[in-house]
SELUMTI-372400 format. One line per 10 residues: number of its first residue (from 0); their letters; for each residue z, y, x of C-alpha. Coordinates in Angstrom, 1 decimal, padded with zeros to 4 digits. Example, Ala and Ser with C-alpha at 12.3 -4.5 7.8 and 13.67 -1.06 7.14 Angstrom:
<rs>
0> AS> 007.8 -004.5 012.3 ~ 007.1 -001.1 013.7
</rs>
This chain:
<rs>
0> XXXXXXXXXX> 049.5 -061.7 008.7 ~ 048.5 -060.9 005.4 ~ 045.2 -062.6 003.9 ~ 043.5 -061.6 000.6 ~ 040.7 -063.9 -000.7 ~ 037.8 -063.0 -002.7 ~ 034.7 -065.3 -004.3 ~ 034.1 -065.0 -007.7 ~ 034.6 -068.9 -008.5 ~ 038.5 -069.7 -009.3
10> XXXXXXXXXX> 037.5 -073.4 -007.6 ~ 036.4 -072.3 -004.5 ~ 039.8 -069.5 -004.2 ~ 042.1 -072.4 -005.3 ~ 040.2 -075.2 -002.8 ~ 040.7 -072.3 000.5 ~ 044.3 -072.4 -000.6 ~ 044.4 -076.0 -000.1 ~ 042.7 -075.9 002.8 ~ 045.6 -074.8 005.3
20> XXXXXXXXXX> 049.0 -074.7 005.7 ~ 048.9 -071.1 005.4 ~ 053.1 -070.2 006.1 ~ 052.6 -072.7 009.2 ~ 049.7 -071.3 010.4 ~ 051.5 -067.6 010.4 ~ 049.8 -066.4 007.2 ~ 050.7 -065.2 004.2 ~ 048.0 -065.5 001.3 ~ 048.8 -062.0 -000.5
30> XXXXXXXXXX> 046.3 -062.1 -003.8 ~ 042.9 -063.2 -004.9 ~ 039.9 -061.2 -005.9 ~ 036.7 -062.6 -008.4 ~ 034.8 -059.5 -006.9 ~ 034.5 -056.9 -004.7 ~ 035.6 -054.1 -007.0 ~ 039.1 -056.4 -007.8 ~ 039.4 -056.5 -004.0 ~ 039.5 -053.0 -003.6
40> XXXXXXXXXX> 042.0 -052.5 -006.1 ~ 044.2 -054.8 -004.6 ~ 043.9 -053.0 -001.1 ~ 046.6 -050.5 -002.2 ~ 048.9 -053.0 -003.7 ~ 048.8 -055.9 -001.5 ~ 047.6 -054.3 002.3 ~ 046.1 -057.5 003.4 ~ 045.1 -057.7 007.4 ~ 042.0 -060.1 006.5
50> XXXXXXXXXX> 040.0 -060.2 003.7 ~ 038.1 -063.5 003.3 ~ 035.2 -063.0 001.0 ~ 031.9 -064.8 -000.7 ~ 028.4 -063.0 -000.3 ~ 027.2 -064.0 -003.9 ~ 029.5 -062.3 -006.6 ~ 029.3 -059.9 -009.8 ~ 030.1 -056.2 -009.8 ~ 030.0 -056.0 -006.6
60> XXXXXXXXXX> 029.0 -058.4 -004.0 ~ 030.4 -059.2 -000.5 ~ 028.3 -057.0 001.7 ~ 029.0 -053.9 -000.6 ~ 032.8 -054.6 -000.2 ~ 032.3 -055.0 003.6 ~ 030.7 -051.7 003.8 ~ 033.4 -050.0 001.6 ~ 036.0 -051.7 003.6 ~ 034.6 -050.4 006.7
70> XXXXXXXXXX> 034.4 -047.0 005.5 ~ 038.0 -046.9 003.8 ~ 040.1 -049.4 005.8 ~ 038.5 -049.2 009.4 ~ 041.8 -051.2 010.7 ~ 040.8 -054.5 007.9 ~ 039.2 -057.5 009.5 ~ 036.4 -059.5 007.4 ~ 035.6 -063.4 007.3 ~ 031.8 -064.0 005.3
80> XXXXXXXXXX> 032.1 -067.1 003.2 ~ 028.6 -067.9 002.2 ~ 026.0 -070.9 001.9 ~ 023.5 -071.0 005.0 ~ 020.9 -069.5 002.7 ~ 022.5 -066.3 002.8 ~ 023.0 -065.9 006.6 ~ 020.0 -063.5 007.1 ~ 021.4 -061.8 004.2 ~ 024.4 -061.4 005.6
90> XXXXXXXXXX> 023.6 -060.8 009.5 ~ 023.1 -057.3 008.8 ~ 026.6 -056.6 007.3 ~ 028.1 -058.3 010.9 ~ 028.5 -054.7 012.5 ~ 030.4 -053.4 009.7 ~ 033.6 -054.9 010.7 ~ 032.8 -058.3 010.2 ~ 034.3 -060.4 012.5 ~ 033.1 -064.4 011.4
100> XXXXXXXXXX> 030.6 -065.9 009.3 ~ 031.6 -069.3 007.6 ~ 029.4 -071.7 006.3 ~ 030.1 -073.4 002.8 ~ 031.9 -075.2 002.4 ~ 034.6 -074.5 004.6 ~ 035.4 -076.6 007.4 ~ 039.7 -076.2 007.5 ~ 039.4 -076.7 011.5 ~ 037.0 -073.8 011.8
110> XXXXXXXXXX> 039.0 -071.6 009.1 ~ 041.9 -071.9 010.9 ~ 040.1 -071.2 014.5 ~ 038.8 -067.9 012.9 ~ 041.8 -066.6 011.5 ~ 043.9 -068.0 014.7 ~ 041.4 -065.5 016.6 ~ 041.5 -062.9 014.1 ~ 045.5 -062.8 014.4 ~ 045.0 -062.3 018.1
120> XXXXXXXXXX> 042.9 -059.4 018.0 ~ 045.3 -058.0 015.5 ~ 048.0 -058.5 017.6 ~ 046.6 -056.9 020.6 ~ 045.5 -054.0 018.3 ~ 049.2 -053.7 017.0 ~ 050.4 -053.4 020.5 ~ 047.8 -050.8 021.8 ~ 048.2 -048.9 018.8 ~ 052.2 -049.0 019.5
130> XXXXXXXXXX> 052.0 -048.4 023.2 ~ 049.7 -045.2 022.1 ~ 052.1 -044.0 019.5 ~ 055.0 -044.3 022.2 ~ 053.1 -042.9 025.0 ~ 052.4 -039.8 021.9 ~ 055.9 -039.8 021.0 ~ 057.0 -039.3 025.0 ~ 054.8 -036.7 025.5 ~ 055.7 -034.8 022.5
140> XXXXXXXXXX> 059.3 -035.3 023.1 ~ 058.5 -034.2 026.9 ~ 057.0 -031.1 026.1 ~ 059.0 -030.0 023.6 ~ 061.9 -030.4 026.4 ~ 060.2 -028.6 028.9 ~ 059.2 -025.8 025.9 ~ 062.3 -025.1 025.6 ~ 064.0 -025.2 029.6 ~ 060.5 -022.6 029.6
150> XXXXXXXXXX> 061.5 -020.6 026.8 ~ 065.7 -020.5 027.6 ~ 063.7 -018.4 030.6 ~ 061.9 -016.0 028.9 ~ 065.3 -015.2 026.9 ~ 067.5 -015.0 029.6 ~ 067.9 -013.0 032.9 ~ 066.6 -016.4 034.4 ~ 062.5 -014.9 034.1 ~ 063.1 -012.1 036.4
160> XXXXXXXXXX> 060.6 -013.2 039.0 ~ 059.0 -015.8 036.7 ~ 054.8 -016.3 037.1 ~ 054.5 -016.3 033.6 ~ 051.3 -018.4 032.9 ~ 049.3 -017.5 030.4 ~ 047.8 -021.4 031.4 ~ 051.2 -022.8 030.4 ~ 051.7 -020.9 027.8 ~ 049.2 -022.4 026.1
170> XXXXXXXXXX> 049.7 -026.0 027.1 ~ 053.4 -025.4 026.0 ~ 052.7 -023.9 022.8 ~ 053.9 -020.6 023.4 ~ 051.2 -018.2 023.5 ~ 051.1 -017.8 019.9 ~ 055.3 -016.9 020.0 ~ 054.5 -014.2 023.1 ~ 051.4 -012.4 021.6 ~ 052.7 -011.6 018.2
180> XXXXXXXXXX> 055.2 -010.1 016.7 ~ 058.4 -012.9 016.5 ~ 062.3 -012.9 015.4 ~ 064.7 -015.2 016.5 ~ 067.1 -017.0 014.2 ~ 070.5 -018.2 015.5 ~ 072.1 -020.9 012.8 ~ 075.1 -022.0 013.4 ~ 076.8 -025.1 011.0 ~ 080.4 -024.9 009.3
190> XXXXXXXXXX> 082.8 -027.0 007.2 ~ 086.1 -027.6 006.0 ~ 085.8 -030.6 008.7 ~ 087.6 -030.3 012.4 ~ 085.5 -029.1 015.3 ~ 085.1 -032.9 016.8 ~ 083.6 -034.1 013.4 ~ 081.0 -031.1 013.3 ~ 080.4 -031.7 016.6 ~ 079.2 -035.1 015.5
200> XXXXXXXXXX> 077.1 -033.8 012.6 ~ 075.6 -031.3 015.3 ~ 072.6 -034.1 016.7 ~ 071.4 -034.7 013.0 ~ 071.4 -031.6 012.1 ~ 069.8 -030.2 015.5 ~ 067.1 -032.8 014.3 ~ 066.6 -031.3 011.1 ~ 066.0 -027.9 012.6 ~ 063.1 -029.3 014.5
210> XXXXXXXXXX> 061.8 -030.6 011.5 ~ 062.1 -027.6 009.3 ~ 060.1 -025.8 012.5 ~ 057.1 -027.2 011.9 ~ 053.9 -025.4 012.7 ~ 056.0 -022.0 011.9 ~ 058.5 -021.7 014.4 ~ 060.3 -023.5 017.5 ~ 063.3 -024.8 018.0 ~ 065.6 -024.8 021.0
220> XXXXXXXXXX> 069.4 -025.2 022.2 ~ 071.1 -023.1 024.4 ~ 074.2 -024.3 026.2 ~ 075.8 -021.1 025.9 ~ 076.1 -021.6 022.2 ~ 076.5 -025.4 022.4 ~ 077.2 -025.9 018.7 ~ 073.9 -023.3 017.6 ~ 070.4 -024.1 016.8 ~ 067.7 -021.0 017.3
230> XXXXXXXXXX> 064.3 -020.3 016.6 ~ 061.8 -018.1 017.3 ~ 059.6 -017.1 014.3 ~ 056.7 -015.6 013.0 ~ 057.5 -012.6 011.0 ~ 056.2 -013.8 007.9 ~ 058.1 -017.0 007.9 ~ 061.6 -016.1 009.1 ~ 062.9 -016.1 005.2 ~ 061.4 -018.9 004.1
240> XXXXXXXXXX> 062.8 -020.5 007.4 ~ 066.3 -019.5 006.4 ~ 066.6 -020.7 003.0 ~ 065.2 -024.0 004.1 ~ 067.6 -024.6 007.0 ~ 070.7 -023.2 004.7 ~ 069.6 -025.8 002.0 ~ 068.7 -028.9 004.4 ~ 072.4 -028.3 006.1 ~ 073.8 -028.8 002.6
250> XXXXXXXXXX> 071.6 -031.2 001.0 ~ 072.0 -033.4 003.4 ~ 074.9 -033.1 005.7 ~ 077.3 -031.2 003.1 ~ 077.3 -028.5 005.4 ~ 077.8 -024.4 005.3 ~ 075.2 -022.3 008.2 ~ 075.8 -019.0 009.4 ~ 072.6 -017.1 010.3 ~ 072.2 -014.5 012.7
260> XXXXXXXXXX> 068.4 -013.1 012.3 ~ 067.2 -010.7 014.9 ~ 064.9 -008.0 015.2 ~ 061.6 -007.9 015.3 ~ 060.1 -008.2 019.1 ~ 056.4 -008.3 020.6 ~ 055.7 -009.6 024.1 ~ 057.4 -012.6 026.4 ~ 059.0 -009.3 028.3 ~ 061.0 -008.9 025.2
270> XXXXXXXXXX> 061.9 -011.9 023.8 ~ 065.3 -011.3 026.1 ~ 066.1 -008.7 023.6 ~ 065.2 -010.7 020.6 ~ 067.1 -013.2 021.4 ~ 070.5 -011.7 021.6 ~ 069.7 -009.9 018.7 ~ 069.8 -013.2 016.9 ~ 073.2 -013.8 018.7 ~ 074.4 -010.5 017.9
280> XXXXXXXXXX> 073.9 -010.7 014.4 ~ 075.9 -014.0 014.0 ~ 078.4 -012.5 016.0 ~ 079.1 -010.2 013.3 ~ 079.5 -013.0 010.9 ~ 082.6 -013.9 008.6 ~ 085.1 -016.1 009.8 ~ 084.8 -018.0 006.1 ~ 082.8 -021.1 005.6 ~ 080.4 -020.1 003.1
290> XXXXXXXXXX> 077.4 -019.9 004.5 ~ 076.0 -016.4 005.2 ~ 072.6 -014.5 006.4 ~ 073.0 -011.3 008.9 ~ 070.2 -009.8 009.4 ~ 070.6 -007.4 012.4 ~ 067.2 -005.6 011.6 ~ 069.0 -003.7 008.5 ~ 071.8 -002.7 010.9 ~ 071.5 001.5 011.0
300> XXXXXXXXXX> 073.2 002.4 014.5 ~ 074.1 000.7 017.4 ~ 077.5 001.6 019.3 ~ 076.7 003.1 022.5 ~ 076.2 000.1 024.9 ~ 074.3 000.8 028.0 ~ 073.0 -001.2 030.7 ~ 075.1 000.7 033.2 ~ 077.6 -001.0 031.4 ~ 076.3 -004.7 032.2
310> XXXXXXXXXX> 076.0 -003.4 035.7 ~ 079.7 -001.8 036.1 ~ 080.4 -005.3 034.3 ~ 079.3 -007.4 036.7 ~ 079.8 -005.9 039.5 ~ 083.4 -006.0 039.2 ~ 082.9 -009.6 038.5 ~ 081.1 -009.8 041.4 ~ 083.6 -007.8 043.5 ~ 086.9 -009.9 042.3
320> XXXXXXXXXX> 088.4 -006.4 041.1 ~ 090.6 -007.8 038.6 ~ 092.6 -004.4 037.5 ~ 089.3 -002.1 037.5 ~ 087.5 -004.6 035.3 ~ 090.4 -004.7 032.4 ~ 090.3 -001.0 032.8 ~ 086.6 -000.5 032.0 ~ 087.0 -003.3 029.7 ~ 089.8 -001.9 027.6
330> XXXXXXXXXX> 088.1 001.7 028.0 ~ 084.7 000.5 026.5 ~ 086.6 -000.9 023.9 ~ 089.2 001.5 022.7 ~ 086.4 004.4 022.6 ~ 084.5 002.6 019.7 ~ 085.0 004.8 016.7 ~ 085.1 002.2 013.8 ~ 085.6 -001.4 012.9 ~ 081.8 -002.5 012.7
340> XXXXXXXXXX> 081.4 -000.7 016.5 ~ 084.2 -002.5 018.3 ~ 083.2 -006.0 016.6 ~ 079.5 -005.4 017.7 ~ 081.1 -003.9 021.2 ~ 083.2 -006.9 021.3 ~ 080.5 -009.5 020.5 ~ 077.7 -007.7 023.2 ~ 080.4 -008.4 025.9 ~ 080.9 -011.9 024.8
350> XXXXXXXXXX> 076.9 -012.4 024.6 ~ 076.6 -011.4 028.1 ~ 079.7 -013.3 029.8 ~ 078.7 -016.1 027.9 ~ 075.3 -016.0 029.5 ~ 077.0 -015.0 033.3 ~ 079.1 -018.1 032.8 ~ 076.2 -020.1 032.6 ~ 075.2 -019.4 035.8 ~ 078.4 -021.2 037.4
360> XXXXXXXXXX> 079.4 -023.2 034.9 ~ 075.6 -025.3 033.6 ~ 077.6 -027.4 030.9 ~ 080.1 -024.9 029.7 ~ 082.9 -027.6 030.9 ~ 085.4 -025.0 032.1 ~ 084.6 -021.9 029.9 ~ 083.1 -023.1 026.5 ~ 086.8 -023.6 024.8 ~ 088.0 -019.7 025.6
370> XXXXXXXXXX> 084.5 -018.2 024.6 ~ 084.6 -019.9 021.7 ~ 088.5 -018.1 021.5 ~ 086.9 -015.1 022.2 ~ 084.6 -015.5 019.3 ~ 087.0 -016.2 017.0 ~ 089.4 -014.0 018.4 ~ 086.5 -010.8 017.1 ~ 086.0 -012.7 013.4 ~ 089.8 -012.7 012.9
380> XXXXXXXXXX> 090.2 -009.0 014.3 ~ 094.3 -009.6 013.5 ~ 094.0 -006.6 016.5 ~ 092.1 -004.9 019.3 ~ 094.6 -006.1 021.8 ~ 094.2 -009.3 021.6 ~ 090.7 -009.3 021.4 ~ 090.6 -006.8 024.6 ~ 093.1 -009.6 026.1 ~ 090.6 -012.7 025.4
390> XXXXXXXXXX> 087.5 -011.0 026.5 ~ 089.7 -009.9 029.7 ~ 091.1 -014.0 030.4 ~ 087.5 -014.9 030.0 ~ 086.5 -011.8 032.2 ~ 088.8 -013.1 034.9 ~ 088.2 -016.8 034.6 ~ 084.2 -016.1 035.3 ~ 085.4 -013.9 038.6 ~ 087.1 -017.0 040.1
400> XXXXXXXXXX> 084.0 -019.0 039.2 ~ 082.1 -016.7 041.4 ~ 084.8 -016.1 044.3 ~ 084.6 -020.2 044.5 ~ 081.2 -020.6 044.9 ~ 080.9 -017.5 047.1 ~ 084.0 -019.2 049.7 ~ 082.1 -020.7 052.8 ~ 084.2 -023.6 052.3 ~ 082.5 -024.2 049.1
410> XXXXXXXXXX> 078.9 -024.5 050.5 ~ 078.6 -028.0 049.3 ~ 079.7 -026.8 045.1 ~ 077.0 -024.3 045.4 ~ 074.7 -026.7 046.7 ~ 075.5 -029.1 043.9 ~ 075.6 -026.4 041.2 ~ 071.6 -025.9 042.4 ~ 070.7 -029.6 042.5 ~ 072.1 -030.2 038.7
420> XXXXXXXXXX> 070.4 -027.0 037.7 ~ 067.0 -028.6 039.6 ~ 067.6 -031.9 038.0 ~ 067.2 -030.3 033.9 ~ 065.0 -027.8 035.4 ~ 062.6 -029.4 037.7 ~ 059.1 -029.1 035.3 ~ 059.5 -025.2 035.0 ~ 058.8 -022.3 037.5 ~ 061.3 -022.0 040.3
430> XXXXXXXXXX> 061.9 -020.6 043.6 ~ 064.2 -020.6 045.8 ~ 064.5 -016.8 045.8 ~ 065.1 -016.8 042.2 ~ 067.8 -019.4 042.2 ~ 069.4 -017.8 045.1 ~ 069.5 -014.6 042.5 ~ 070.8 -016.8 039.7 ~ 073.6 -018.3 041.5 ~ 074.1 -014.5 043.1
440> XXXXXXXXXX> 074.1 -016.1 046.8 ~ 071.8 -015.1 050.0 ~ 068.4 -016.3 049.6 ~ 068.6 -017.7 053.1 ~ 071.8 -018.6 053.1 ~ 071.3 -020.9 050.3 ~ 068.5 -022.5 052.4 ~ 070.6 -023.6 055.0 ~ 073.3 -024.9 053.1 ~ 070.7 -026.7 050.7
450> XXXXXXXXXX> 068.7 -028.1 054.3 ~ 072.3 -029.0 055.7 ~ 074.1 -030.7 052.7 ~ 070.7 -032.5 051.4 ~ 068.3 -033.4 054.2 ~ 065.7 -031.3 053.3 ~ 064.6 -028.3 052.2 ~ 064.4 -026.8 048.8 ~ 060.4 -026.7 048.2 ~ 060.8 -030.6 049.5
460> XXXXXXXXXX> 063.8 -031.6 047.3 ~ 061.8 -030.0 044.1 ~ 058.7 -031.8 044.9 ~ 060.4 -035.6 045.4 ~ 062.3 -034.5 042.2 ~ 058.7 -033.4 040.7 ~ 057.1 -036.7 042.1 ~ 060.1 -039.2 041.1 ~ 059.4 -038.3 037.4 ~ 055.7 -038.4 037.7
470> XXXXXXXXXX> 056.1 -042.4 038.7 ~ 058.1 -043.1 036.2 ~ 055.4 -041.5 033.7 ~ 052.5 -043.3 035.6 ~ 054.1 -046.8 034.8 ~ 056.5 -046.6 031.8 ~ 053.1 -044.4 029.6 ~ 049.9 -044.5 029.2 ~ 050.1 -040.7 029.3 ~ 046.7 -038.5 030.9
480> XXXXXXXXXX> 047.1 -037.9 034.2 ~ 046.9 -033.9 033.3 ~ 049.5 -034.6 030.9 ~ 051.9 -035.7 033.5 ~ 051.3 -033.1 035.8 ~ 051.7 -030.5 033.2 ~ 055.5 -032.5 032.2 ~ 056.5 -032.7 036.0 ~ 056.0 -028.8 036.4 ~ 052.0 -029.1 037.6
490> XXXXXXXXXX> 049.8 -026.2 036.2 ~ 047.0 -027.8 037.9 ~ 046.4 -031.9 037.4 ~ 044.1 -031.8 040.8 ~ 046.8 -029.6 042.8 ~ 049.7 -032.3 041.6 ~ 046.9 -034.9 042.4 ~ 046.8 -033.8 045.9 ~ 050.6 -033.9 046.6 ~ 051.0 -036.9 044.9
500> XXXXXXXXXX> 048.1 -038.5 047.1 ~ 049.9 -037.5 050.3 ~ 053.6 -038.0 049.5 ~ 052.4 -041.8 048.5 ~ 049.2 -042.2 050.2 ~ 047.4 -043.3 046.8 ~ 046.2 -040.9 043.9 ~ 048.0 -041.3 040.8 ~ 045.5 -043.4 038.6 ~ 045.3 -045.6 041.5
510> XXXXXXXXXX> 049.3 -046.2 041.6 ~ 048.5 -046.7 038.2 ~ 046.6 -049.4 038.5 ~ 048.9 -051.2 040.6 ~ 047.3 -050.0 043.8 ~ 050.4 -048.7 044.6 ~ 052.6 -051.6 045.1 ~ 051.9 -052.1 048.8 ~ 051.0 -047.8 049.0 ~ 053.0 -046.3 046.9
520> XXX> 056.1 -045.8 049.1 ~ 057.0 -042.4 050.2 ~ 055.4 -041.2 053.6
</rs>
């Protein structure tokens, strides 16, 4: 602990310095003061945890500095040295932060009992303040995961049947993103380095993004572009935005970024749209390193793409017709008239079998390496074939994804595919119905596989998962209580208060407390 002492006669500083063995005693005398107005200078310079100061001085006396303490350095704690004469004199300073009045002169037993408590205080203050930062930090870092599982929603197919709340819209920071006009921004990192390296420049750089967000964007990751940060923006920021990521990536990691910049989209029904316009226009990057800005708004016309082709797509995905999907792959290909319509052809294709992959495939671990082929496969261009032939592979590969899960044999894969989806997922809006839909299984088949291979059912499973997190929060924070609900996928703190109360027979700020222990366990 840092001390500065302050009296205005040299004697008396140099006698308290005698006084105590200050290093023993866990102190650190940090400067000395002959007034008030000296103290304060010193305050920047030195940050002293106590000031000990005399009543009586020039310039500015002790109760003047205790007031302007109190006022500019709320956290400072103040010992009154001063002769008994004074005390009335100094009584009325003792609620400004005062926290001992010693009598002159200065008994070294009762100097050291008054800083020994002082350092206490301190020390308890220290650790309230750190376990409030932390429990801050947590939150922060909770919702800005569960912003983002929300948000992967809205820009998917995954919000088809989503409650969209404009309550948790709010909380989540959202609203703002859905009610104005936004662009996306999809940035992706390069260099002269292999893919592994980059891969382990990808975390810092992910962490710069979310800095460079700020109060103007958000930031998110979407594991079907595992090595891309995107945003979503406010019109009159994306620019700005850009430059700054492209010059953070190479100021500080050395890095090129492509940047794919979307057009402009209102309304959480189209953010879908937005979205892969982002994607689209990175897809039509280069292959070089430099780095690059495509801005898919300035893009005149569009190759004819329509959504009778997603549906013709997937259906033969979905029907295992291996020789009618290279056919209509091959023939929506070939048709494109120039260049710039067969690469954006190419790259819509990509964009949404990228995004079906996902939905048997969570972490990319079987298809990420051959979309990433794909991609390059469409920079290079070296000829239509092969670019027809990768998208075709990939086509395939994502048909016997689905034929597995589909087998009856397989009941217990598709039931694990849904619990690791549940496990990231658990905070945002779910239903059975709509994972049934994802996974593009029977919405009561999927129940009985899920009551079968689990032990119970899925509106059970998602609440233990739900309540689970909510303990952990309710010990390891001292986050709100409608904080926690909001993190564990509660829209309502008294609703989650209710479950909570009868899955453990005790409300949550009485587990808190430690009431829990003996009624905490699961009925």
């Amino acid at each position: 602990m840092k001390v500065l002492i302050t009296d205005d006669e040299a004697q008396v500083r140099k006698g308290l310095l005698w006084k105590l063995d200050w290093e023993k005693e866990g102190f650190t005398v940090v400067g000395e003061a002959s007034n008030g107005r000296e103290a304060l200078r010193l305050m920047e310079e030195k940050e002293p945890d106590i000031v000990l100061t005399d009543v009586r001085m020039p310039i500015m006396d002790g109760i003047a500095l205790v007031k302007e303490l109190a006022s500019s350095y709320p956290k400072i704690k103040t010992i009154i040295l001063s002769g008994y004469a004074d005390f009335e004199y100094v009584r009325a300073s003792m609620h400004e932060g005062v926290k001992r009045y010693l009598l002159k002169p200065v008994d070294p037993e009762e100097l050291s009992s008054a800083l020994k408590d002082i350092k206490d205080e301190l020390i308890r203050e220290k650790a309230e303040e750190y376990r409030e930062e932390r429990a801050k930090k947590l939150m922060e870092d909770q919702l800005a995961d569960i912003r983002e599982q929300y948000l992967l929603q809205l820009v998917r197919d995954e919000w088809a049947g989503l409650s969209i709340s404009e309550e948790k819209l709010m909380y989540l920071g959202l609203e703002t993103f859905c009610n104005q006009e936004v662009r996306f921004l999809s940035v992706e990192i390069r260099g002269s380095m292999s893919r592994s390296d980059l891969r382990a420049l990808f975390l810092p750089f992910r962490m710069i993004c979310r800095e460079l967000a700020e109060e103007r964007a958000l930031s998110f990751v979407d594991a079907s572009y595992p090595h891309m940060v995107h945003y979503i923006s406010r019109i009159d920021d994306v620019n700005t935005l850009a430059t700054d990521v492209q010059r953070a990536a190479k100021e500080f990691l050395g890095l090129e970024s492509v940047i794919g910049l979307g057009k402009p989209v209102r309304g959480a029904m189209a953010l879908k749209s937005g979205y892969e316009s982002s994607i689209l226009a990175w897809g039509q990057s280069s292959i070089n390193i430099e780095s690059q800005l495509i801005d898919d708004n300035k893009r005149e016309n569009d190759p004819d793409f329509p959504d009778e082709a997603v549906k013709v797509l997937n259906a033969y995905i979905e029907q295992g017709n291996e020789s009618l999907l290279q056919s209509f792959l091959t023939n929506l290909l070939e048709r494109q008239s120039s260049v710039m319509d067969f690469t954006l052809t190419a790259n819509r294709i990509l964009l949404h079998l990228n995004l079906l992959a996902g939905k048997y495939d969570p972490k990319r671990a079987e298809v990420g390496e051959e979309v990433w082929k794909c991609q390059i496969s469409i920079w290079e261009l070296t000829s239509y074939q092969e670019v027809i032939h990768q998208l075709t592979e990939l086509s395939n590969r994502i048909m016997r994804m689905a034929s597995k899960l589909k087998t009856p044999a397989n009941g217990e894969e598709v039931v694990s595919q849904v619990k690791a989806y549940m496990d990231i997922h658990y905070a945002t809006d779910m239903s059975l119905a709509t994972l049934a839909g994802q996974f593009h299984i029977n919405a009561a088949y999927l129940s009985e596989l899920f009551k079968a291979q689990v032990g119970q059912n899925f509106t059970d499973y998602l609440i233990s998962l739900r309540m689970k997190k909510a303990k952990e929060l309710l010990v390891d924070t001292g986050l709100k209580v409608i904080d926690i609900a909001h993190i564990c996928g509660f829209s309502s703190s008294g609703y989650f208060s209710t479950v909570f109360k009868k899955k453990f027979g005790v409300k949550p700020i009485d587990y808190r407390k430690g009431l829990g222990t003996q009624g905490g366990e699961e009925k």
